[in-house]
N, C-alpha and C positions, 0 to 999 in steps of 0.2 A: 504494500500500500504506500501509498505516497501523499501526502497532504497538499488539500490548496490552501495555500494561507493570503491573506488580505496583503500587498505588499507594504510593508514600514513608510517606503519613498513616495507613497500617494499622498500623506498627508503633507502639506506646505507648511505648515505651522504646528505649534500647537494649543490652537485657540479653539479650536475643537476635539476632542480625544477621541469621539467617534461619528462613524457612517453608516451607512443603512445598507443594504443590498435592497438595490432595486428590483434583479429580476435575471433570471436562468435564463441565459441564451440556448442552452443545450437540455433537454429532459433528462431527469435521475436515472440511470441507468444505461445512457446512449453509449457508446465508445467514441470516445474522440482521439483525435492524432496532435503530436507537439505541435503548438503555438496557434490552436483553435480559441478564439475565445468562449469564455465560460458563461461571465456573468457579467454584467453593469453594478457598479456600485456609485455610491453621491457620499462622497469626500468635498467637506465644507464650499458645497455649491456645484462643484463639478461633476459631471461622470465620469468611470473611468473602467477600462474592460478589465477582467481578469482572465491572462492568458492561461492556458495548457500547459507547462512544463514538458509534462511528457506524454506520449499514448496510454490509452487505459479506457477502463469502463468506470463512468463517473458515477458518484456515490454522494448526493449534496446530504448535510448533513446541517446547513442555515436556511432559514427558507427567506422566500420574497418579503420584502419591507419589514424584515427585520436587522435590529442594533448589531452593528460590528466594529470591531476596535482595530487597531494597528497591529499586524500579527495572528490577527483569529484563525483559528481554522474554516473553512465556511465547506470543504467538500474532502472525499479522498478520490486517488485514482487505482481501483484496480490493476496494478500491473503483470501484463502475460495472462487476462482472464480466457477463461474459453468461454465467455458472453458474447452476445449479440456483436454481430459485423458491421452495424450499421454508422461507420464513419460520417461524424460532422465534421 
């Protein structure tokens, strides 16, 4: 398994500690390939993607419009699953 975490360098300051996840670009369970994006999150105003690291069958674990901080974990990636082929 592999974690997605929120990356640190989204946030510009720290006048806000945390952001939201706005919304899964990929369904729980898809397989996606390195540097898919995942998810939109809103870091003090902004959106911003969260990419793939690496292939895998994703496993969110935060859901939409909820609180996330600098660091969270918000999903894992299966890695080498014999799941679904269905590449985002």
């Amino acid at each position: 398994m592999s974690d997605i975490r929120v990356p640190d360098d989204l946030w510009a300051t720290n006048m806000m500690p945390e952001g939201v996840l706005e919304r899964w670009l990929v369904p729980d369970g898809d397989s996606v390939r390195a540097g898919t994006p995942l998810a939109m999150v809103r870091i003090e105003g902004a959106l911003h993607e969260i990419i793939s690291p690496v292939a895998g069958l994703l496993r969110v674990s935060v859901g939409s419009g909820q609180m996330i901080e600098p660091g969270s974990v918000v999903a894992q990636l299966e890695l080498g699953s014999d799941g679904p082929r269905n590449f985002v």
